[in-house]
C-alpha angles and dihedrals in degrees: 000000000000124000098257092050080051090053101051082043090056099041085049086053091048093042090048091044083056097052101049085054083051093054101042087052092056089041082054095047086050092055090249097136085039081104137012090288119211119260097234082063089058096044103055073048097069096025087058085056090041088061098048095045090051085040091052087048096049091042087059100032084060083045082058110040091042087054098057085052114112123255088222123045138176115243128248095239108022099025091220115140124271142191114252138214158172132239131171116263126179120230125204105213136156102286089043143278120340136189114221136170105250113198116247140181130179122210111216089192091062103025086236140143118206134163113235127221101258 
């Protein structure tokens, strides 16, 4: 592993390591430590933070794959070159639903919509 790749491992620890203190001092806000909780409690907890934190990746894994997408691309059945762009589209994954930009382009030749490989 190079030291970059150490680096990003480390900052996701600490970040993680955040987020559980986070989520224990609003636990503790909400009276959930008032009494011995039960560990299920804690757990949806985690898992709920486990979901918005694997929405929020995806989200921007999809920002990132949509802008490395060309602003020209072939169409499916003439081949001739189209515009392309991006909408909005909602996924529904395993944490939940997610909006994404999905990548789009429209063939005027052909009168035809098609969603282009990013």
């Amino acid at each position: 592993m190079d030291a970059a790749q150490l680096g990003r491992e480390r900052e996701k620890s600490e970040l993680l390591a955040r987020l559980a203190e986070l989520l224990v001092e609003e636990q503790r806000a909400a009276g959930v430590f008032d009494s011995t909780p039960h560990f299920s409690t804690l757990e949806r907890a985690g898992l709920a933070v486990g979901h918005a934190a694997a929405t929020a990746c995806v989200v921007r894994a999809a920002r990132e794959s949509a802008a490395e997408s060309p602003a020209e691309v072939a169409c499916p059945t003439c081949g001739r070159a189209c515009l392309g762009g991006h909408q909005v589209r909602t996924l529904h994954g395993l944490a939940g639903p997610v909006e994404v930009l999905e990548p789009v382009a429209h063939c005027p030749a052909c009168r035809r919509d098609f969603f282009p490989s990013a």
